[in-house]
C-alpha positions as MATLAB code, in Angstrom:
seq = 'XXXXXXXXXXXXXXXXXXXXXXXXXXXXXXXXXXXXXXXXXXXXXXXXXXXXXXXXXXXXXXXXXXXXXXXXXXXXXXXXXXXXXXXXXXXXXXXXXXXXXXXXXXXXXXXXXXXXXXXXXXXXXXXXXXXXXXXXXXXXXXXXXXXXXXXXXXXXXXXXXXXXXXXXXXXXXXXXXXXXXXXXXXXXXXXXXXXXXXXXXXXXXXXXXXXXXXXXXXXXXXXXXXXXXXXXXXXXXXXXXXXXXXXXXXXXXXXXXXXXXXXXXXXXXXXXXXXXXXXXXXXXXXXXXXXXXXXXXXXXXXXXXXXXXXXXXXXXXXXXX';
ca = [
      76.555  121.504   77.733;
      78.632  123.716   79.977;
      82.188  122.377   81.123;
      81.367  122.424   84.484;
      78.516  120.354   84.950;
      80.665  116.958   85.506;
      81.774  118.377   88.620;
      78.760  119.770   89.996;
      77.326  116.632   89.236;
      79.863  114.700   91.009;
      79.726  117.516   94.271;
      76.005  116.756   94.073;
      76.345  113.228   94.569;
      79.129  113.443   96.843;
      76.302  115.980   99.095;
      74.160  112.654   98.408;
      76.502  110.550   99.861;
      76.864  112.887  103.137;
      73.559  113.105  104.018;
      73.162  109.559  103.506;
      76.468  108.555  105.939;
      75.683  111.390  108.304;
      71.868  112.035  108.676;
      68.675  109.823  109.799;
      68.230  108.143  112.628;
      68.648  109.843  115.831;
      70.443  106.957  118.203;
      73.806  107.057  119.090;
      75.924  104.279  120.580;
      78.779  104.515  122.582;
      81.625  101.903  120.372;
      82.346   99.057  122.283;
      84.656   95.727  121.297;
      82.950   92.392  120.531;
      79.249   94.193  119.372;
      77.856   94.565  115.892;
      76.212   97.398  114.501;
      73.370   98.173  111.194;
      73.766  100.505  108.777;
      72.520  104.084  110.183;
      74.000  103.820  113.754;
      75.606  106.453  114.698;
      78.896  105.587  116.506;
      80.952  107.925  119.190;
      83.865  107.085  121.217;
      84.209  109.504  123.768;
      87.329  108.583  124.710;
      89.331  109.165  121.584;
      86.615  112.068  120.568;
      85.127  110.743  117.287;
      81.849  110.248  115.715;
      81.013  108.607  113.019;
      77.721  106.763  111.066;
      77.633  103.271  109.654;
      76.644  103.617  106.003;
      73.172  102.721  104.931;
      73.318   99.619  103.371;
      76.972   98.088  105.545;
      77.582   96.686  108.985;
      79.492   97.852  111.618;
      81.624   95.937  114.374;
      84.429   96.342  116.556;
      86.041   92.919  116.831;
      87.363   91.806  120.269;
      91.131   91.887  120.319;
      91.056   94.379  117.313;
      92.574   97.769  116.743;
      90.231   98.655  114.117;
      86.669   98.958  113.447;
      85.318   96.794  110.953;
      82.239   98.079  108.311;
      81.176   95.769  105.744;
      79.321   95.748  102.405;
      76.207   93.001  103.278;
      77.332   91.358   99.983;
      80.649   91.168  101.345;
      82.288   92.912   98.577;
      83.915   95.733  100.211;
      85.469   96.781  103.329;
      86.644   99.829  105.012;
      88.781   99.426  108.393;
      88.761  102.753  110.668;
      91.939  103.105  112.396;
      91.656  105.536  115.100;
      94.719  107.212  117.436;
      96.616  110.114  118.576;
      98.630  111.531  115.174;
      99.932  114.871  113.059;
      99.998  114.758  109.664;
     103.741  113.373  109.614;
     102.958  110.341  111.860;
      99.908  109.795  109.670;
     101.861  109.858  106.597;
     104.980  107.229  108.497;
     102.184  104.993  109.394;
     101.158  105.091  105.943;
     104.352  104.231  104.505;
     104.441  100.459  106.462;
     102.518   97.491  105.418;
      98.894   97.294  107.270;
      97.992   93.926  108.655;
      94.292   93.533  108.463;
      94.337   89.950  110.156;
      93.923   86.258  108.606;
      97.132   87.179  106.931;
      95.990   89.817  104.825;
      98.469   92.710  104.982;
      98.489   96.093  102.861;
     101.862   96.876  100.842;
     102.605  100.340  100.056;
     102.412  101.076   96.281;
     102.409  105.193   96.325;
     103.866  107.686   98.500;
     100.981  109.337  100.911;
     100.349  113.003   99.388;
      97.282  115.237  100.769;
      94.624  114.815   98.094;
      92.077  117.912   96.711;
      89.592  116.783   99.981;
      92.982  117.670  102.732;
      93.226  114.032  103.411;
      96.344  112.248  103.484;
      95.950  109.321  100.703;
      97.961  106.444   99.562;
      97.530  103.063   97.420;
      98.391   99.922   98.140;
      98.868   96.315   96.845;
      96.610   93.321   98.880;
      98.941   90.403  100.072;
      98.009   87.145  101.396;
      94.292   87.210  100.075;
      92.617   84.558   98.348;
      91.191   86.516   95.392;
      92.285   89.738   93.850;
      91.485   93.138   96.083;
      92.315   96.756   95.436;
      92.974   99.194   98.256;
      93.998  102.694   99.537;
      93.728  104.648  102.883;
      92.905  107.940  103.406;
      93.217  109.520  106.933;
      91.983  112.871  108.464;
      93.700  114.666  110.932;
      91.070  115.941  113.670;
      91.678  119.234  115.408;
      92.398  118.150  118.857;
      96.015  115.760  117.476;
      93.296  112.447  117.041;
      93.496  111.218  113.755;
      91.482  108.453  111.757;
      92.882  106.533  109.127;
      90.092  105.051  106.647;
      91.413  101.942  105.005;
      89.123  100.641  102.034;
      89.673   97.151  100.489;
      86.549   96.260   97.712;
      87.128   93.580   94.787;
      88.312   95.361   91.631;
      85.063   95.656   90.214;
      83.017   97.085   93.021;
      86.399   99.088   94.400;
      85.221  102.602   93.024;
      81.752  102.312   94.935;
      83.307  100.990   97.981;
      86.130  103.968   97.907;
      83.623  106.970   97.336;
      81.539  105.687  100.367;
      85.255  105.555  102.183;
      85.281  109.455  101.210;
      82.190  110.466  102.336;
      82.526  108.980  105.491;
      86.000  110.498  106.182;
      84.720  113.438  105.308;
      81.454  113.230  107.271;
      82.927  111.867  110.270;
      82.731  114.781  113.842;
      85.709  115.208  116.074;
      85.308  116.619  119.380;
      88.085  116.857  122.711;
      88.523  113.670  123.955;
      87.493  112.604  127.205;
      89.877  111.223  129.345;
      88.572  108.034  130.888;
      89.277  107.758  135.207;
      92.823  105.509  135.474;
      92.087  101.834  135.606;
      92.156  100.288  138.866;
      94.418   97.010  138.992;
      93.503   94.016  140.143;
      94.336   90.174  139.968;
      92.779   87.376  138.815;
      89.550   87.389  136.389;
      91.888   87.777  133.634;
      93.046   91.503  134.874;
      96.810   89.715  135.215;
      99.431   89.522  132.079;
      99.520   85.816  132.202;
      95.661   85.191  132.007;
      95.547   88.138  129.379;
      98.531   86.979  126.749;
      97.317   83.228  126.876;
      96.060   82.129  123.581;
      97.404   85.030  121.685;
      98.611   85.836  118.127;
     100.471   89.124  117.972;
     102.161   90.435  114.941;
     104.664   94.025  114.321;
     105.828   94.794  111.094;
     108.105   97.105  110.291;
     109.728   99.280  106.859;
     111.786  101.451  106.566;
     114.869  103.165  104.122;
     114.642   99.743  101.948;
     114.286   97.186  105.192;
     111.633   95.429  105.754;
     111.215   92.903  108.882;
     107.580   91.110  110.555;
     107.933   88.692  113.910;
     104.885   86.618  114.295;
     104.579   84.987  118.261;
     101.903   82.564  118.965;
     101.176   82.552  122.448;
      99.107   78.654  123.057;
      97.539   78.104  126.331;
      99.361   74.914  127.396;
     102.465   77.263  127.786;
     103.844   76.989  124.606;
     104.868   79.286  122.051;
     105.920   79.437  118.328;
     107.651   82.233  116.371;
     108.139   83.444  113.310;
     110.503   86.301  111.911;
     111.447   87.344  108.948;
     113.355   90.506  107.143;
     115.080   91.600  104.071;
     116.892   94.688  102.543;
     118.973   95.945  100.345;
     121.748   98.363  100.174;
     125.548   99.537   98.903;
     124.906   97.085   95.564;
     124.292   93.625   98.042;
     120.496   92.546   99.435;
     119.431   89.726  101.866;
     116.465   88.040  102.975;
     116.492   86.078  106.258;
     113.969   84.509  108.010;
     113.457   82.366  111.605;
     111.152   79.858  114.128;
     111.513   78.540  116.947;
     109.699   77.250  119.847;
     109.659   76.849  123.552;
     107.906   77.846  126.466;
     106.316   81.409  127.614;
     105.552   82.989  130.728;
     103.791   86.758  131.795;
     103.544   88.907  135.006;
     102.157   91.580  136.309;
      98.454   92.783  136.213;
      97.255   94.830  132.938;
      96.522   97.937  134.740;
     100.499   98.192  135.003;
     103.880   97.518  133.005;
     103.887   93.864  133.055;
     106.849   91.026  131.268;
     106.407   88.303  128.358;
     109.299   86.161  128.682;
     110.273   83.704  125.836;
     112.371   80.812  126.928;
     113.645   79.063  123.785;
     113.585   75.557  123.055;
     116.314   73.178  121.373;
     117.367   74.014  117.879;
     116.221   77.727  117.063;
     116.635   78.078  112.505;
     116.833   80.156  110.439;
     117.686   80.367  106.824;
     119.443   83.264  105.274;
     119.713   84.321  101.712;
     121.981   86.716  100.049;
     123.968   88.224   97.178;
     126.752   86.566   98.737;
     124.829   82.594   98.640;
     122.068   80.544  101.116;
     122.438   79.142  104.202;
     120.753   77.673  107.073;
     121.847   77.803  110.861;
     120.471   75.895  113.618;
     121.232   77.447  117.341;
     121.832   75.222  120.643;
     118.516   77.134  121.352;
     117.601   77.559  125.340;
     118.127   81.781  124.862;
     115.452   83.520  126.862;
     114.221   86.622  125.971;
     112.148   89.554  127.775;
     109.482   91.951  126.461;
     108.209   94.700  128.446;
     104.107   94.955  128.168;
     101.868   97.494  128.741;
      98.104   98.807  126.984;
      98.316  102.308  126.248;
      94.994  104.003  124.717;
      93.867  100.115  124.034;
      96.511   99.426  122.319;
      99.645   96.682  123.482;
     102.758   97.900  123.192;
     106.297   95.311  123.736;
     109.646   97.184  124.500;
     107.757  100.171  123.817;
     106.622   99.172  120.330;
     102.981   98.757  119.072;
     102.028   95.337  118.171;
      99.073   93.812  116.687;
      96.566   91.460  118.263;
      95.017   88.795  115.946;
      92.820   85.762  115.899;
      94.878   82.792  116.763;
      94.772   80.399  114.337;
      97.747   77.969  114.723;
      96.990   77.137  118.629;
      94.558   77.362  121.622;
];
């Protein structure tokens, strides 16, 4: 048997796998939030200049409040998330290098460093946290020529994960990139839920951070009676000494503005702010006389919602209404 034939084998099924992601039937949808899509449908955005094909076989959908769209195994066995913005190859490969919240508490740790692989895509493992059975994961992103990137992040169960991460290749390979459209500036208006107070109510938003051995995630629940619970925590280490630390508190919240514009979250504490500390050096727990108040800057940029600046995530709310 000549050497070679293992990998023509494995091009040939990999040319399977293409045609199968990126051929067939004829419609194409324009991607919008809160629909669900079968296996076959051919997917643009027109704004961010992408294309792409729900696998024969999976489910598509673009969750309301998401940043990512969703495809599914119909068995439920494997997932890939499709994480699409404005990137080079060195924001790609930062991005890569943070933990990935994929909501319900899941979030992606970084096991590898993110290296091009033999396809030109940026790829990196990573270790599942906060799941109730075992996962395996990696993301690989693609650069598009026109500085859109899209980052393909594939979570399967251990035994399935192999499947679930060649269909993840396929499609990053498959998927078309084309100069994105610029959509006509939004027009502001009140009331109907176009204001930041209307908007933020019933939130959960999440940021994590890492970064030269510090790691920190805030958690705000935004309820709709008003009131608001956060969660923070960090650790680190460095010069021979490490710390963990970690915080809640509660109060009351308030927004203005209207979404078409910079708008303001405003926190304003209740009694008693804690939060425990533990180091090298011992433990220790400190309680505050609480009342601070404290002031975000919002704004949506490319459908995403940025505080002071920084990207946050939006996720379901499961601790209040």
């Amino acid at each position: 048997m000549s050497r070679d034939i293992l990998p023509r084998m494995k091009a040939a099924s990999l040319l399977v796998l293409l045609f199968t992601v990126f051929t067939a039937p004829a419609w194409t949808v324009e991607i919008s939030q809160g629909q669900q899509y079968t296996g076959g449908t051919l997917l643009q955005s027109s704004e961010a200049g992408i294309a792409l094909r729900v696998p024969e076989g999976w489910q598509g959908a673009w969750p309301a409040g998401s940043e990512m769209l969703v495809l599914a195994t119909l068995d439920g066995a494997g997932y890939i998330f499709v994480h699409v913005a404005e990137m080079n190859e060195d924001a790609a490969t930062e991005l890569m290098s943070q933990p990935v919240p994929l909501g319900d508490g899941i979030v992606l740790q970084p096991e590898s460093s993110a290296v091009k692989d033999a396809d030109g895509l940026i790829a990196a493992r990573y270790r599942v946290t906060g799941a109730p059975q075992p996962w395996t994961a990696q993301i690989k992103t693609r650069i598009g020529p026109h500085g859109v990137g899209a980052a393909f992040v594939t979570l399967g169960k251990p035994a399935k994960f192999d499947a679930v991460a060649t269909t993840a290749r396929a499609l990053a390979l498959a998927t078309q990139f084309e100069k994105p459209v610029t959509p006509p500036p939004a027009v502001a208006q009140s009331g109907n839920g176009s204001n930041w107070q209307d908007y933020m109510r019933g939130r959960y938003v999440v940021r994590y951070y890492t970064g030269s051995g510090y790691t920190e995630e805030d958690h705000i629940w935004l309820c709709s009676d008003g009131t608001f619970h956060r969660s923070t925590a960090s650790g680190g280490f460095g010069g021979g000494a490490s710390g963990a630390f970690s915080g809640s508190a509660n109060g009351r919240w308030q927004a203005s503005g209207v979404t078409g514009a910079m708008g303001e979250l405003v926190l304003q504490y209740g009694p008693g702010a804690v939060s425990e500390n533990s180091t090298t050096f011992g433990d220790w727990t400190e309680q505050s006389a609480g009342y601070e108040r404290i002031a975000f800057s919002l704004e949506i940029r490319n459908d995403k919602l940025y505080l002071n600046g920084k990207q946050w995530f939006r996720d379901s709310n499961q601790k209040c209404r």
